[in-house]
Backbone as numpy.savetxt, mean C-alpha at the origin, in Angstrom:
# Nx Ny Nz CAx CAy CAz Cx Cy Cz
-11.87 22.23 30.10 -10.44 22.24 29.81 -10.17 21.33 28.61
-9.03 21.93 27.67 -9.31 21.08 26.25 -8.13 19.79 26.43
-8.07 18.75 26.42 -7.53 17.76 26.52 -6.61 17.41 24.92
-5.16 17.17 25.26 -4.92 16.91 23.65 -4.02 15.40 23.66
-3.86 15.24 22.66 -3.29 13.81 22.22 -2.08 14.13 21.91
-1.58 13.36 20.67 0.22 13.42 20.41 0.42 14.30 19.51
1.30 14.80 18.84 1.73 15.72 17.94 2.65 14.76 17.33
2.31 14.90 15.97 2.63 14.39 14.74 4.30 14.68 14.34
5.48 13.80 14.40 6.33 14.56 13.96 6.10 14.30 12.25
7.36 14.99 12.01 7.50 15.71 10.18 8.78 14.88 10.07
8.56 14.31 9.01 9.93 13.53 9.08 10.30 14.04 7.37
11.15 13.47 6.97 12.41 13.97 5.76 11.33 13.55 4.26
9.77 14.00 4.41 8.83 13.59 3.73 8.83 14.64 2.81
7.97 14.55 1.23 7.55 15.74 -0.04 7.10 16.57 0.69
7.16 17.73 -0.11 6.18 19.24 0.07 4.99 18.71 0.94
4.27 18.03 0.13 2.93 17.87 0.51 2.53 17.12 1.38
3.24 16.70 1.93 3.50 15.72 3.60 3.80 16.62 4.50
4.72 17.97 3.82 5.27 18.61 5.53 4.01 19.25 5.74
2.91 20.51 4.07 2.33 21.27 4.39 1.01 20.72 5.16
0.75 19.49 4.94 -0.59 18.89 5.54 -0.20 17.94 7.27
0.45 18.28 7.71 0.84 17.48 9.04 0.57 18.88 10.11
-0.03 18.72 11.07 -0.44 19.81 12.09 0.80 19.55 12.39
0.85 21.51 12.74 2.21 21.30 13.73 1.92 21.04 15.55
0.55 21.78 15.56 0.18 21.87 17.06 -0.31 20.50 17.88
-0.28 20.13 19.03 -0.73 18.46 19.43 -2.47 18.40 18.87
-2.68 17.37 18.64 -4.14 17.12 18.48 -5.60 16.88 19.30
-6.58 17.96 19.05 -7.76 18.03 20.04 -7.92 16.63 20.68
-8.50 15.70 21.20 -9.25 14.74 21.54 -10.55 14.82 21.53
-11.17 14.00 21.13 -12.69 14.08 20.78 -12.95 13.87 22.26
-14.12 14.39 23.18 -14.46 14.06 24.21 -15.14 12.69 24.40
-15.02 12.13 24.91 -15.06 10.59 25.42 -17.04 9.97 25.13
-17.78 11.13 25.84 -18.91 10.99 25.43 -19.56 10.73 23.70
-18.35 11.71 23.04 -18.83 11.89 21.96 -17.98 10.56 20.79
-17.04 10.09 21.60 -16.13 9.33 20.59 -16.82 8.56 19.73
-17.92 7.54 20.43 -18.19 6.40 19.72 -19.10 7.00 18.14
-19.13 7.98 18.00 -20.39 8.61 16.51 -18.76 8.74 15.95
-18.11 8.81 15.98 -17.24 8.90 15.18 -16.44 7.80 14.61
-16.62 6.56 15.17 -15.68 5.50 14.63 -16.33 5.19 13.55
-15.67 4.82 12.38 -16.13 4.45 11.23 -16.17 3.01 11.50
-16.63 2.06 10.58 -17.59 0.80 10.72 -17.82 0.38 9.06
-17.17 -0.51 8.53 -17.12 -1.61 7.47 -17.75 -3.04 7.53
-18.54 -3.24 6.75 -19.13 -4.41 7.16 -18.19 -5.75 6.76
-18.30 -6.94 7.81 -17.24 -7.84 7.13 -17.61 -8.46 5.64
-18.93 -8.23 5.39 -19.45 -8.90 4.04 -19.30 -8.18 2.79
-18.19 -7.92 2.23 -18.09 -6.77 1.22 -18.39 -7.86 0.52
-18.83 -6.93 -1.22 -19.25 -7.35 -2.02 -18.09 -7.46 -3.46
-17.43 -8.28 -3.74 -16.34 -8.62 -4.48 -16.56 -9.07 -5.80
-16.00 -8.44 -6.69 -15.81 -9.20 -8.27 -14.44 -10.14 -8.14
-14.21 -11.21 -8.55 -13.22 -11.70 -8.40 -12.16 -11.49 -9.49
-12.85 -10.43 -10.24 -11.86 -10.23 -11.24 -11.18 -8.83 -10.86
-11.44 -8.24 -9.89 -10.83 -7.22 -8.87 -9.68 -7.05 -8.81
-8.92 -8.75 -8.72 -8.15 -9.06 -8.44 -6.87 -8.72 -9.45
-7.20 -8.80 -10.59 -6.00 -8.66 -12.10 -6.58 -7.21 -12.34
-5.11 -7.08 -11.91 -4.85 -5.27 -12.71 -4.23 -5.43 -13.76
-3.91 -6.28 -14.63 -3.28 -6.51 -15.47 -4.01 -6.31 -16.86
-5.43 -6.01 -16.27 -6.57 -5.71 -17.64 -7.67 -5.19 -16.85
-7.91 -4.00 -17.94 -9.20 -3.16 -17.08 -10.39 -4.12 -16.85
-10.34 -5.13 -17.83 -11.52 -6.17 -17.48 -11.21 -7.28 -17.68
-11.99 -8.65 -17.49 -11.52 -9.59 -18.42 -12.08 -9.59 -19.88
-11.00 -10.16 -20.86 -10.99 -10.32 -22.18 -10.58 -9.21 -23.02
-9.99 -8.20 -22.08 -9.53 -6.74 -22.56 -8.04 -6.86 -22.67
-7.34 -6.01 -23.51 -5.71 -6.37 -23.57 -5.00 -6.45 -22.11
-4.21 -6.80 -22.36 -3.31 -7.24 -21.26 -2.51 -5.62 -20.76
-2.23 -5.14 -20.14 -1.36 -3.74 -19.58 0.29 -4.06 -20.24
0.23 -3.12 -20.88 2.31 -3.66 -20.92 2.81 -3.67 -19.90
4.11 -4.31 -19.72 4.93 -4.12 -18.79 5.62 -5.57 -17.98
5.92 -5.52 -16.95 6.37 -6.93 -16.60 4.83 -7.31 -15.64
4.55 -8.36 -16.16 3.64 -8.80 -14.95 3.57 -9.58 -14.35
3.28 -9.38 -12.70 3.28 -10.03 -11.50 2.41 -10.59 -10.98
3.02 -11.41 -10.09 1.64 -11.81 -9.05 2.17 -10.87 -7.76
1.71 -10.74 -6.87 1.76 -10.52 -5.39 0.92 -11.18 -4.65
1.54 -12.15 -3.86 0.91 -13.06 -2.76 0.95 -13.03 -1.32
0.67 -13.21 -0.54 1.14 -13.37 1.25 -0.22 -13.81 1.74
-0.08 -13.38 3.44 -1.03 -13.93 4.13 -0.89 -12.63 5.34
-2.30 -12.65 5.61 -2.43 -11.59 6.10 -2.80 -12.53 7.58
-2.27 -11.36 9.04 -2.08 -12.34 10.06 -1.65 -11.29 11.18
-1.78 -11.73 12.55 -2.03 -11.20 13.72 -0.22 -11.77 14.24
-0.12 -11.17 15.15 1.39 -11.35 15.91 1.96 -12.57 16.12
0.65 -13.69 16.04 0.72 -14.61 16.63 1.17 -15.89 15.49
0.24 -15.37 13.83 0.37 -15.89 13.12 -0.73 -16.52 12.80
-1.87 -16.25 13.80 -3.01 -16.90 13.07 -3.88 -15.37 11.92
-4.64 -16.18 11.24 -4.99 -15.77 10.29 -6.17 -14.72 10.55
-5.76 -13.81 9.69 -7.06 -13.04 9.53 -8.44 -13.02 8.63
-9.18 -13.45 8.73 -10.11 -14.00 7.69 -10.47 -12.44 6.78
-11.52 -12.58 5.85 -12.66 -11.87 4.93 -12.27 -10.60 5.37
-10.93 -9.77 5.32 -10.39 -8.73 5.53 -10.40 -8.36 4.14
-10.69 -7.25 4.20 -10.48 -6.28 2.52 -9.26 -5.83 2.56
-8.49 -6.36 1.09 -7.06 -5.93 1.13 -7.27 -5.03 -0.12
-7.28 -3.89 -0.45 -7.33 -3.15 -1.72 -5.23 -2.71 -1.92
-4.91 -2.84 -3.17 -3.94 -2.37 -3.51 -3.80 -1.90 -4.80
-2.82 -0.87 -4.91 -2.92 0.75 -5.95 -1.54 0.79 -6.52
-1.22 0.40 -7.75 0.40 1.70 -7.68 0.54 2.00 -9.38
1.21 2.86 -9.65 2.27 3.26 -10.81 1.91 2.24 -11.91
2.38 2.61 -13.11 2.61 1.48 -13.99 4.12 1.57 -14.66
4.47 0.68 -15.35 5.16 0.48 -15.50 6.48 1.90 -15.74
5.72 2.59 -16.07 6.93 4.25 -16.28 6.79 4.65 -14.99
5.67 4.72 -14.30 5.96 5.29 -12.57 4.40 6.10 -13.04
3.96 6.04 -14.05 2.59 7.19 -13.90 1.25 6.30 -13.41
0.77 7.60 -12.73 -0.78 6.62 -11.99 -1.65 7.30 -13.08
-2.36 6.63 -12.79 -4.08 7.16 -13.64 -5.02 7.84 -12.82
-4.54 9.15 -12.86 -5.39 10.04 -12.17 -5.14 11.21 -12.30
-6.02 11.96 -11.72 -6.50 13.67 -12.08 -5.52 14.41 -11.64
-4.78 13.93 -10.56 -4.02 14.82 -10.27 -2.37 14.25 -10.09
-2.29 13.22 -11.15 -0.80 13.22 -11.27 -0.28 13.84 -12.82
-0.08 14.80 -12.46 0.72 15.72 -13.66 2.32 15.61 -13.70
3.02 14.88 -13.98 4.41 14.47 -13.98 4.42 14.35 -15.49
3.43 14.01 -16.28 3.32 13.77 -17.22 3.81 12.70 -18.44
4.30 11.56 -17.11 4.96 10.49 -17.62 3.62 9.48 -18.56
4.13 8.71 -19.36 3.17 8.06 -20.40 1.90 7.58 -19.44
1.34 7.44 -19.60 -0.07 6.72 -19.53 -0.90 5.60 -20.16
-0.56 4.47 -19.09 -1.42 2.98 -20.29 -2.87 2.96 -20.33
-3.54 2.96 -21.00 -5.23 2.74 -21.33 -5.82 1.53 -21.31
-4.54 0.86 -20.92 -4.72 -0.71 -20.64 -4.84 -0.82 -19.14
-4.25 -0.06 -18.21 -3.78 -0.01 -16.78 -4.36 1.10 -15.94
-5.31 0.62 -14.92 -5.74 1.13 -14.24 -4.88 1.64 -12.75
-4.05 0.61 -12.72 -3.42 0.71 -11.14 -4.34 0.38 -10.09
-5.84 -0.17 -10.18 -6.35 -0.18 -8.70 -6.67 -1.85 -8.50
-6.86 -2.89 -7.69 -7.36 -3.59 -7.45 -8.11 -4.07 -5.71
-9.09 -5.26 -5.42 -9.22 -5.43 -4.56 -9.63 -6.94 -4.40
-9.60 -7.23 -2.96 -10.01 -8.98 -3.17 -9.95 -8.72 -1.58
-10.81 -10.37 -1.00 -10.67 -10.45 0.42 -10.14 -11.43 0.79
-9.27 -11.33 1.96 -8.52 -12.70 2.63 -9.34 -13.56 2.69
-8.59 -14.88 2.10 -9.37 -16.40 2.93 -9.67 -16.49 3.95
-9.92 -17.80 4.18 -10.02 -18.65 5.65 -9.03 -18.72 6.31
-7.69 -18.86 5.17 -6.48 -18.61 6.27 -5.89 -18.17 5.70
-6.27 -16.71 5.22 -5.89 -15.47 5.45 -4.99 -14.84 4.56
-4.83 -15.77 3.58 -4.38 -15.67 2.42 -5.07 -14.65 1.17
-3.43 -14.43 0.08 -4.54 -13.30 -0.59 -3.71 -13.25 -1.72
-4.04 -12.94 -2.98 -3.22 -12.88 -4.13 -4.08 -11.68 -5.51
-2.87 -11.11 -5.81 -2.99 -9.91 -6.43 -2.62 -9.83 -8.04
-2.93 -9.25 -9.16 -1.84 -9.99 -10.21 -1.46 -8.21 -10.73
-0.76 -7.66 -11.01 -0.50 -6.41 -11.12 0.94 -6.24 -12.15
0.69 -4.89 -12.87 2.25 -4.31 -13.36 2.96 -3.78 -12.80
4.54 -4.71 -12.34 5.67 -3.63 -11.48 5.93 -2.77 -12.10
5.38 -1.73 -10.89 5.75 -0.40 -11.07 6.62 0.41 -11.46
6.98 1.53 -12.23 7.99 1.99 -12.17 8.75 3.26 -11.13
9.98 3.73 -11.09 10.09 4.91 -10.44 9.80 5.90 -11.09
9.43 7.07 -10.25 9.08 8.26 -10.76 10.18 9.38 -10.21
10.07 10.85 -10.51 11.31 11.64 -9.72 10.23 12.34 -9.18
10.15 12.41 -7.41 8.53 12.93 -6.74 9.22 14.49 -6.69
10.19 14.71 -6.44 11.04 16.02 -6.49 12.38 16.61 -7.02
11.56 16.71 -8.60 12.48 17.62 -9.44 13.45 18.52 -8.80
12.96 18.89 -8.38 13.99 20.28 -7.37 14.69 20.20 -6.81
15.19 18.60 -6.22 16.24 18.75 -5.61 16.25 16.68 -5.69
15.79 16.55 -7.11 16.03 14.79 -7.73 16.08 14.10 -6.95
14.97 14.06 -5.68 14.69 13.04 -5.11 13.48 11.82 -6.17
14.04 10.69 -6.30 12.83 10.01 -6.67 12.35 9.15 -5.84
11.30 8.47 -6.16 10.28 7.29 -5.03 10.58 5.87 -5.97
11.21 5.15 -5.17 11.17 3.59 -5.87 10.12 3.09 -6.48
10.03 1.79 -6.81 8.77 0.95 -7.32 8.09 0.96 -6.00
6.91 1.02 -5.93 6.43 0.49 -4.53 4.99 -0.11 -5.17
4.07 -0.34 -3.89 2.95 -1.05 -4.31 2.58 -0.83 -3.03
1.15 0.57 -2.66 0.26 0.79 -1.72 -0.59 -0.41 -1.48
-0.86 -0.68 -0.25 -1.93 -1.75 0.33 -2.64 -1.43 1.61
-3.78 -1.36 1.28 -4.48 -0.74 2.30 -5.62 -2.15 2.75
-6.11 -1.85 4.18 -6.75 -3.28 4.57 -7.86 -2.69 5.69
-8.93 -3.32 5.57 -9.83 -2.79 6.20 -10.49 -3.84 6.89
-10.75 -3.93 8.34 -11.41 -5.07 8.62 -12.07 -4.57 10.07
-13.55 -4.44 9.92 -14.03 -4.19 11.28 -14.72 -2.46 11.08
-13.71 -1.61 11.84 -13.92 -0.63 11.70 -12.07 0.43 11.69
-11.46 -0.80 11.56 -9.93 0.19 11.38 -9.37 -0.12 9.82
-8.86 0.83 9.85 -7.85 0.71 8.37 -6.30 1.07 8.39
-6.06 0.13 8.08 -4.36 0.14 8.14 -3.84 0.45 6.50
-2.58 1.14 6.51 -2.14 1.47 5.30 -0.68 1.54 4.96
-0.27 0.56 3.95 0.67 0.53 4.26 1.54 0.38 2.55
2.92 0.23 2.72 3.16 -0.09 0.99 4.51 -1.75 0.92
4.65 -1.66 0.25 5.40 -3.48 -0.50 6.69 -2.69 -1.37
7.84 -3.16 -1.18 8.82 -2.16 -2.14 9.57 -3.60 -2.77
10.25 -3.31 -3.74 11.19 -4.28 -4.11 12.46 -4.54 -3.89
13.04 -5.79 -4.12 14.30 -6.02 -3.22 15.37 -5.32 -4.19
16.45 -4.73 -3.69 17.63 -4.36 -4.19 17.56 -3.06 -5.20
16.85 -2.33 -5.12 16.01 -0.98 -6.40 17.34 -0.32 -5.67
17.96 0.26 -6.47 18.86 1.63 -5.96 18.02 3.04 -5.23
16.48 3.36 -5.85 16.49 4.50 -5.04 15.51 4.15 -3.97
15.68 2.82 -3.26 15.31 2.36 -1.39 15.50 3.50 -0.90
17.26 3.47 -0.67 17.68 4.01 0.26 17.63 5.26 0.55
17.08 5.98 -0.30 16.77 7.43 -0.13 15.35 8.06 -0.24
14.34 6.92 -0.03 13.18 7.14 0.03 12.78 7.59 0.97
12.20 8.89 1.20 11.63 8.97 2.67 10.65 8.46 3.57
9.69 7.61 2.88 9.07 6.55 4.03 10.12 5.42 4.43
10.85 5.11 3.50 12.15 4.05 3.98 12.80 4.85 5.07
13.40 6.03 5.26 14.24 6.32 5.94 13.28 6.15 7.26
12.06 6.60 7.39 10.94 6.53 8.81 11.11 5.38 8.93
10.84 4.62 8.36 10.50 3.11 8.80 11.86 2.67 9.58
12.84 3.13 9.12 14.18 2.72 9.87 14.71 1.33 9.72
14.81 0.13 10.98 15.11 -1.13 10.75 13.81 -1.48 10.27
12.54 -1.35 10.63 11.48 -2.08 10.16 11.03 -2.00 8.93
12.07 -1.78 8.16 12.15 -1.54 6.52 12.08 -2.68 6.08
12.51 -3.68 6.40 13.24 -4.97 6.05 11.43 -6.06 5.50
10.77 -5.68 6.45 9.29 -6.19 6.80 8.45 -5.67 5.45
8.55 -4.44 4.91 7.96 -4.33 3.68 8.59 -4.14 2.33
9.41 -5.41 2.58 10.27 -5.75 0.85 9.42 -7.17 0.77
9.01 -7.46 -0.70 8.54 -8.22 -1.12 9.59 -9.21 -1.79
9.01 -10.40 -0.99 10.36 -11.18 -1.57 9.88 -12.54 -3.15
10.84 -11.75 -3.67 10.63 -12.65 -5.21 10.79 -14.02 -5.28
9.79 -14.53 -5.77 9.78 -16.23 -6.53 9.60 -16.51 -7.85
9.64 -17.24 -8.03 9.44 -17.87 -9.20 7.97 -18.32 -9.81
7.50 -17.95 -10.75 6.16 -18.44 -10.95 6.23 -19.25 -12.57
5.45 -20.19 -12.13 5.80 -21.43 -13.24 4.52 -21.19 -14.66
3.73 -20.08 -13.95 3.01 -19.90 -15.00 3.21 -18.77 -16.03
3.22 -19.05 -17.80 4.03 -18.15 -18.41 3.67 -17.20 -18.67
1.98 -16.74 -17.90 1.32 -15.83 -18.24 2.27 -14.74 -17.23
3.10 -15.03 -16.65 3.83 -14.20 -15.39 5.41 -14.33 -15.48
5.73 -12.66 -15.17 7.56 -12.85 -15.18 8.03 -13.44 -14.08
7.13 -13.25 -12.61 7.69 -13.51 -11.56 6.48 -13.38 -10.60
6.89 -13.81 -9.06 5.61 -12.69 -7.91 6.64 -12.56 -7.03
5.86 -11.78 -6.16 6.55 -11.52 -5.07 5.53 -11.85 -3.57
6.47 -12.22 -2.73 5.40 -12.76 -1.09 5.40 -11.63 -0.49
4.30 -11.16 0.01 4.45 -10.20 0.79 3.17 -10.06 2.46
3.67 -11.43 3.26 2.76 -11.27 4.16 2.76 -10.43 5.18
1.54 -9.91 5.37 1.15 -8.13 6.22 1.04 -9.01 7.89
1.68 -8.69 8.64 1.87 -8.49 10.09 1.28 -7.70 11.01
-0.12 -8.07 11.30 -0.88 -6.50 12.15 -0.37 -7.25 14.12
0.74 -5.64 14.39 0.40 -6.10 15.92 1.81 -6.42 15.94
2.50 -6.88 17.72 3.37 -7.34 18.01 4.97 -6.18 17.88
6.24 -7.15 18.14 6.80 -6.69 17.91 7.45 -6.30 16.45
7.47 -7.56 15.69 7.66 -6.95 14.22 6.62 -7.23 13.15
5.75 -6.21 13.36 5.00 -5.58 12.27 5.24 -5.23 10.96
4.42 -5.56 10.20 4.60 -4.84 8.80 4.61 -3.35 9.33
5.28 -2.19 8.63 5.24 -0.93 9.23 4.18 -0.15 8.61
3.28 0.06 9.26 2.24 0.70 8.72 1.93 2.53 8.50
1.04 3.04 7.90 1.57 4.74 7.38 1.09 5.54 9.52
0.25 5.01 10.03 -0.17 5.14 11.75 0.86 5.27 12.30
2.08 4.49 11.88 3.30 4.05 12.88 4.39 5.66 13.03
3.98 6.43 12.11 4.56 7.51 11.74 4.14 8.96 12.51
4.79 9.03 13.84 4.79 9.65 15.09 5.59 10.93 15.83
């Protein structure tokens, strides 16, 4: 007898969110067979520390136009203690809203300075810092001028799970009509990055953005979406 799990709802997401979401509930792997399937990351990744600045495809290479940031927080359990040597990788836009890749045809400019990808691992206590170009908006649907705010994807891997999640900015006019904002609901509030001041002039600004795995208020992660 086939045993099934939850069914995915479809929420007010792009084309390409409704056509890839099963509509039917989901098989369950049989219990015997589960454990060949969990994926498994070792905690000892192997890191360039220059991973870290997206702000230049390398060091000693031009700088990316645009405004540039830091992004900082601390990555952490319900409780508040720290998560150690967790892989935090984070991805986004550049400054016009275009990524660098094969399959974003929007055809907005493209920097040759700006990659959009970086990675680094939490401290000892769990801390983590990013240096990147705020992003710009893009329009994800011409057809009916929905656009996607600035955001900033962050994905984290530690053990054998991966959580995925994104960082938006405070006060952007098109928040409120974003459709992962509208899912997230009140727990929207949890992935705005909140701006400081940075005294160094190589930087316009950063923003804090510490990730919450667990509990009642969580960073809202892309899993949470049910």
């Amino acid at each position: 007898m086939t045993k099934y799990g939850r069914q995915l709802g479809i929420g007010p997401t792009d084309n390409t969110s409704n056509e890839r979401t099963p509509r039917n509930k989901l098989n369950l792997i049989p219990e015997a067979a589960r454990t060949s399937f969990v994926p498994y990351a070792p905690r000892a990744h192997s890191i360039n520390l220059a991973e870290a600045d997206m702000t230049r495809i390398a060091p000693g290479r031009p700088r990316a136009s645009g405004e540039a940031i830091k992004v900082s927080g601390k990555l952490m359990d319900e409780y508040g203690r720290p998560i150690r040597n967790a892989l935090i990788e984070i991805w986004n836009a550049n400054q016009h809203g275009g990524y660098t890749h094969d399959e974003d045809h929007s055809g907005l400019p493209i920097d040759q300075n700006f990659l959009g990808i970086g990675r680094t691992l939490s401290s000892s206590d769990g801390n983590y810092e990013f240096w990147t170009i705020k992003p710009g908006a893009y329009l994800a649907r011409p057809d009916i001028g929905r656009w996607r705010p600035p955001h900033i994807h962050v994905s984290i891997i530690g053990g054998s799970s991966r959580l995925i999640s994104q960082m938006y900015f405070p006060n952007d006019p098109h928040n409120a009509k974003d459709p992962m904002r509208i899912l997230m609901g009140d727990s929207f509030e949890a992935n705005i990055g909140k701006k400081y001041i940075v005294t160094d002039g190589d930087f316009d600004c950063g923003y804090n953005f510490d990730i919450i795995i667990g509990g009642k208020n969580p960073t809202f992660f892309e899993n949470n979406i049910t």
